[in-house]
C-alpha positions as CSV (number, residue, x, y, z in Angstrom):
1,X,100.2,70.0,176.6
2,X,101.5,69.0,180.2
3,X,100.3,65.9,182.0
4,X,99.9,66.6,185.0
5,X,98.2,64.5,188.4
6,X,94.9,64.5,189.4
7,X,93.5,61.9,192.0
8,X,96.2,59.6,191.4
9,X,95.7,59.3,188.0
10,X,97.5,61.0,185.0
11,X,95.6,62.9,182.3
12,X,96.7,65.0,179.6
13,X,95.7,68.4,180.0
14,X,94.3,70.9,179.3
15,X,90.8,69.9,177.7
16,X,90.2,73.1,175.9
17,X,93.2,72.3,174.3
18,X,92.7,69.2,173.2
19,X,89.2,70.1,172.1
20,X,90.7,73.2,170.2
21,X,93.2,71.1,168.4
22,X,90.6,68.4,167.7
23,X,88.1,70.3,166.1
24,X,90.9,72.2,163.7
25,X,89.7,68.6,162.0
26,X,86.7,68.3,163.7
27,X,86.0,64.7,165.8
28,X,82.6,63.3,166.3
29,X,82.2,61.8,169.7
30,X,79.3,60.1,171.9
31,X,77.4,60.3,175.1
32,X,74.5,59.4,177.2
33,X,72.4,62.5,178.3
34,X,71.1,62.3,181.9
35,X,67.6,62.7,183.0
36,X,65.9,65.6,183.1
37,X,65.6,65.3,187.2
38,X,69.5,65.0,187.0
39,X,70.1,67.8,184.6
40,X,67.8,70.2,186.9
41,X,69.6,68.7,189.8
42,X,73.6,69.9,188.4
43,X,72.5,72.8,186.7
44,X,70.7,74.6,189.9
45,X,73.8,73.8,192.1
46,X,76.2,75.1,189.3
47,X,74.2,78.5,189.4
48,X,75.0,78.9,193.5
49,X,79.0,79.0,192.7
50,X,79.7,82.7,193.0
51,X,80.5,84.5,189.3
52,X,83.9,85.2,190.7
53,X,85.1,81.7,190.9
54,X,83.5,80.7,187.3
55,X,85.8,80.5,184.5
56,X,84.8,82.3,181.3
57,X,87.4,83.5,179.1
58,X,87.5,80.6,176.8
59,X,84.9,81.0,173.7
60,X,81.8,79.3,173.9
61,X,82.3,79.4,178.0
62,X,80.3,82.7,178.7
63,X,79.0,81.5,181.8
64,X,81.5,78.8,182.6
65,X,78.4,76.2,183.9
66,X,77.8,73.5,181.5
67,X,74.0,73.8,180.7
68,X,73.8,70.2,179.0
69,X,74.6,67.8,181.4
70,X,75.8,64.8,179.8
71,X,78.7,61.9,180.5
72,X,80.7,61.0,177.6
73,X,81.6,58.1,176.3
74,X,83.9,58.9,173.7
75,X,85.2,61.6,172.4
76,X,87.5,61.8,169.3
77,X,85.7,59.6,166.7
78,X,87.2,59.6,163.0
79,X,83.9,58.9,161.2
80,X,81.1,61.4,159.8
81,X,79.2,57.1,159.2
82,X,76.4,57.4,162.0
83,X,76.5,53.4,160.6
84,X,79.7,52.7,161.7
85,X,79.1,53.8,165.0
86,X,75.7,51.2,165.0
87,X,77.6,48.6,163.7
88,X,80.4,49.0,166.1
89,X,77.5,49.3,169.3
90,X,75.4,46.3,167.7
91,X,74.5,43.6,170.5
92,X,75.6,46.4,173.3
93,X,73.5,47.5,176.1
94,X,72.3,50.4,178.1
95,X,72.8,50.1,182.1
96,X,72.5,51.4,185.3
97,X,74.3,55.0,185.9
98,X,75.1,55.8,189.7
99,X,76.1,59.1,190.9
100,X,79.1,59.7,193.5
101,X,81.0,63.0,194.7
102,X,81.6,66.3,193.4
103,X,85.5,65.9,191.9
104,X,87.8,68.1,190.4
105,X,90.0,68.0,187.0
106,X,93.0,70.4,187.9
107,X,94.8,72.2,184.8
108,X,97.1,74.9,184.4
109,X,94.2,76.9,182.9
110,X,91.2,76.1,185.0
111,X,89.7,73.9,187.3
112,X,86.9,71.4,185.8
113,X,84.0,70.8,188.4
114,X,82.3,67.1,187.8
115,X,80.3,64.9,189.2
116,X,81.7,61.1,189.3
117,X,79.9,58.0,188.0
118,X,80.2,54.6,188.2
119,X,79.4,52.7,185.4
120,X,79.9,49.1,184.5
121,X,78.2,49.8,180.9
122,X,79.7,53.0,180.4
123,X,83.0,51.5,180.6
124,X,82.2,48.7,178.3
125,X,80.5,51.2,175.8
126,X,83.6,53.4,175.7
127,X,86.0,50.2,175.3
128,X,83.7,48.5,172.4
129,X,83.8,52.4,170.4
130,X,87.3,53.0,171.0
131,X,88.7,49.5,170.1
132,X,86.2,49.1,167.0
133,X,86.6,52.8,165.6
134,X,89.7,55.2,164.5
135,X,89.4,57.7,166.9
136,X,92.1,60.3,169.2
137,X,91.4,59.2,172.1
138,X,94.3,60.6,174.3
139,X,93.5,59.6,177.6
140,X,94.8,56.6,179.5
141,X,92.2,55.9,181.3
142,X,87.9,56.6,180.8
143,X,87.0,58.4,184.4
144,X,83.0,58.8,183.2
145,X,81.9,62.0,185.0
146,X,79.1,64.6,184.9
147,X,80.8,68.7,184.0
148,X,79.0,70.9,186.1
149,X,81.1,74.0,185.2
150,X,84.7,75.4,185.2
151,X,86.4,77.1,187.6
152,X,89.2,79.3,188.3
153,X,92.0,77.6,189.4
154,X,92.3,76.9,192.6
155,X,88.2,77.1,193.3
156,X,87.4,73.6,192.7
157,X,89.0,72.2,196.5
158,X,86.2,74.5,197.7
159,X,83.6,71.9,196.7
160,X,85.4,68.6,196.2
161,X,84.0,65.6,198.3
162,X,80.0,67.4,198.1
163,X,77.9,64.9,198.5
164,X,74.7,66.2,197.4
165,X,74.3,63.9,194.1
166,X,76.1,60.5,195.8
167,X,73.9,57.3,195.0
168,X,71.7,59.7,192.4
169,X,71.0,56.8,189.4
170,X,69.7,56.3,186.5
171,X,69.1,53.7,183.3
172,X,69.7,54.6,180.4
173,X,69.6,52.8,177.1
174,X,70.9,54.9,174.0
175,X,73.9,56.6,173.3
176,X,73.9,60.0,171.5
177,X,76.4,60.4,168.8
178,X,77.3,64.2,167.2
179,X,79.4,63.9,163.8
180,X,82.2,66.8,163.2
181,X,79.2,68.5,161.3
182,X,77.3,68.9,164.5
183,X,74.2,66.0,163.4
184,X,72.9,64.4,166.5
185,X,71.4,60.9,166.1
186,X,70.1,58.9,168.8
187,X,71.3,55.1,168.8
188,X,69.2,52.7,170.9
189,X,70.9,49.7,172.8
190,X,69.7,46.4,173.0
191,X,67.6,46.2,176.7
């Protein structure tokens, strides 16, 4: 795995990867799901990108549009303990989520089309989970962002800078998490 430079920033690449080698021992990981106005909103644009420019040839990618809009928080965690992850959120809070440009995470494999967010809570959320639970996290820095689908390389400049979802917000306040045996539990945050 390569790092390579995307916006200024370095990130370890590719995610596929990392996923595939994370789930050889299977991580449970969090998010906050966006609204179903939101959702509606990313998933119809993601269906104008012409099938020629989607990427598809990883498993589980047959259409290469992410059809569950969500933002993670943390991905990586150690612990089946649905507990552990309440204990280590308890006294947290939900907040404000706002919307900005259409982005692009550039691999070797495939571009990643997103959506960025700005977050205050987001941030603090991922900081309290990763310092208070063993996880994998890899990645230097939390960019919070919406997946709207993946691309061929090279097909993501085509759309970087859109505007269509900028200053798009919403509150939220509960965090998803998914153990490494795929159980979902909601956990509400203080409001």
């Amino acid at each position: 795995m390569g790092i390579i430079l995307t916006n200024g920033i370095y990130l370890k690449m590719s995610w596929y990867n990392i996923y595939r080698e994370a789930n050889k021992t299977s991580y449970g990981w969090t998010c906050v799901h966006t609204p179903e106005s939101i959702s509606k909103k990313t998933i119809d644009f993601s269906k104008t990108i012409p099938d020629r420019e989607l990427f598809k040839e990883q498993e589980g990618w047959e259409d290469g549009i992410e059809d569950k809009p969500h933002i993670t928080v943390l991905y990586g965690l150690e612990t089946l303990d649905v507990k552990k992850v309440e204990n280590a959120l308890h006294g947290e809070k939900g907040g404000t989520v706002e919307l900005g440009k259409v982005d692009v995470f550039e691999s070797e494999e495939y571009d990643v089309l997103i959506v960025r967010v700005k977050s205050r809570a987001l941030h603090k959320l991922h900081k309290c989970l990763d310092v208070n639970l063993k996880n994998v996290n890899s990645f230097p820095k939390y960019q919070p962002h919406i997946t709207l689908a993946y691309l061929k390389c090279g097909n993501g400049k085509t759309y970087k800078n859109d505007n269509r979802f900028e200053g798009l917000s919403f509150e939220f306040n509960e965090i998803m998490f998914e153990d490494s045996k795929d159980r979902k539990t909601d956990i509400v945050l203080n409001v």
